[in-house]
C-alpha positions in Angstrom: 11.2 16.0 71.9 14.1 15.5 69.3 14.2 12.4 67.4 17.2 11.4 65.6 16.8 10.4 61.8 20.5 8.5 61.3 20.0 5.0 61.9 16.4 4.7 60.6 15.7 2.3 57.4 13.9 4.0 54.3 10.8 4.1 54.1 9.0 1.9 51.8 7.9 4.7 49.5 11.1 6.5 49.3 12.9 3.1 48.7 10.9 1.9 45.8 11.0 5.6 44.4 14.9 5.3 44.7 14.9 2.1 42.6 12.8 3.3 40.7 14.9 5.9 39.7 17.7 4.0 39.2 16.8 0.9 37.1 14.6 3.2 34.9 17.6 4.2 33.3 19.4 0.7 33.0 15.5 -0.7 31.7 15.8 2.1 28.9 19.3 1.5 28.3 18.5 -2.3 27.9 15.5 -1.7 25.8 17.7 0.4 23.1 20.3 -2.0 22.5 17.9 -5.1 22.2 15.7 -2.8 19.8 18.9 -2.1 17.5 19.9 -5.2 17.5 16.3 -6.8 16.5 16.8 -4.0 13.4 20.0 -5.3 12.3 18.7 -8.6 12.6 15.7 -7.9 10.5 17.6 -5.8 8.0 17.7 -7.3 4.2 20.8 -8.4 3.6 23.9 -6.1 1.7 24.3 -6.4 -2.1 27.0 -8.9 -2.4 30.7 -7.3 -3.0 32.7 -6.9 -6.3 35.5 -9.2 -4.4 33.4 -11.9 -4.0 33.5 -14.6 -6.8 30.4 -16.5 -5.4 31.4 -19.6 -7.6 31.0 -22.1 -5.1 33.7 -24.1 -5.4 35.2 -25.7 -2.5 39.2 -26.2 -2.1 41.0 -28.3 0.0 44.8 -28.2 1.1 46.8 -31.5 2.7 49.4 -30.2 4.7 52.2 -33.1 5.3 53.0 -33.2 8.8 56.7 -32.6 9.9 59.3 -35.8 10.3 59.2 -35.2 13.9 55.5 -36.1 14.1 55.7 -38.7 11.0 57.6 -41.4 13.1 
Protein backbone atom coordinates (compact mmCIF):
# COMPACT_ATOMS: atom_id res chain seq x y z
CA UNK A 1 0.00 0.00 0.00
CA UNK A 2 1.31 3.47 -1.34
CA UNK A 3 -0.23 6.50 0.03
CA UNK A 4 0.13 9.73 -1.69
CA UNK A 5 1.37 12.71 0.59
CA UNK A 6 0.38 15.75 -2.10
CA UNK A 7 -2.91 16.97 -1.30
CA UNK A 8 -2.74 16.41 2.50
CA UNK A 9 -3.15 19.57 4.97
CA UNK A 10 -0.20 20.10 7.68
CA UNK A 11 -0.31 18.71 10.39
CA UNK A 12 -1.04 20.72 13.41
CA UNK A 13 2.51 20.31 14.90
CA UNK A 14 4.33 21.07 11.75
CA UNK A 15 2.05 24.06 11.12
CA UNK A 16 2.43 25.85 14.36
CA UNK A 17 6.29 24.89 14.22
CA UNK A 18 6.21 26.76 10.75
CA UNK A 19 4.70 29.92 12.19
CA UNK A 20 6.53 29.67 14.69
CA UNK A 21 9.44 29.96 12.73
CA UNK A 22 8.40 32.64 10.88
CA UNK A 23 6.87 35.33 13.25
CA UNK A 24 9.76 34.66 15.61
CA UNK A 25 11.72 36.72 13.54
CA UNK A 26 9.17 39.57 12.72
CA UNK A 27 8.37 39.43 17.01
CA UNK A 28 12.23 40.11 17.49
CA UNK A 29 12.37 42.53 14.81
CA UNK A 30 9.40 44.37 16.31
CA UNK A 31 10.71 44.21 19.77
CA UNK A 32 14.16 45.99 18.69
CA UNK A 33 12.73 48.93 17.09
CA UNK A 34 10.09 49.63 19.89
CA UNK A 35 13.09 49.13 22.48
CA UNK A 36 15.26 51.87 20.56
CA UNK A 37 12.69 53.99 20.25
CA UNK A 38 11.61 53.88 24.12
CA UNK A 39 15.68 54.79 24.58
CA UNK A 40 15.51 57.78 22.44
CA UNK A 41 12.42 58.69 24.13
CA UNK A 42 13.92 58.44 27.50
CA UNK A 43 17.19 60.00 26.57
CA UNK A 44 18.04 63.54 28.37
CA UNK A 45 17.70 66.00 26.19
CA UNK A 46 20.97 67.61 23.86
CA UNK A 47 22.81 70.64 25.19
CA UNK A 48 21.18 73.45 23.46
CA UNK A 49 23.17 74.81 20.15
CA UNK A 50 25.45 77.86 19.73
CA UNK A 51 22.77 79.03 16.94
CA UNK A 52 20.03 79.15 19.07
CA UNK A 53 19.42 82.63 20.73
CA UNK A 54 16.78 81.13 23.24
CA UNK A 55 15.47 84.82 23.87
CA UNK A 56 11.93 84.11 23.56
CA UNK A 57 10.69 86.60 21.72
CA UNK A 58 7.92 86.06 19.44
CA UNK A 59 7.71 87.93 15.85
CA UNK A 60 4.96 88.35 13.78
CA UNK A 61 4.82 89.32 9.92
CA UNK A 62 1.32 90.85 8.07
CA UNK A 63 1.61 89.89 4.72
CA UNK A 64 -0.85 92.33 2.50
CA UNK A 65 -2.84 90.23 0.26
CA UNK A 66 -2.60 90.91 -3.59
CA UNK A 67 -5.22 93.44 -5.38
CA UNK A 68 -6.72 90.55 -7.02
CA UNK A 69 -7.91 89.13 -3.64
CA UNK A 70 -8.42 92.79 -2.04
CA UNK A 71 -11.58 93.55 -4.08
Amino acid sequence: METKMENQPLKPHKLNRTVRVLLLPVMAILWLIGWSLYWLGRRKPMAKSANNKGNGDVIFTVLMPEQKYAE
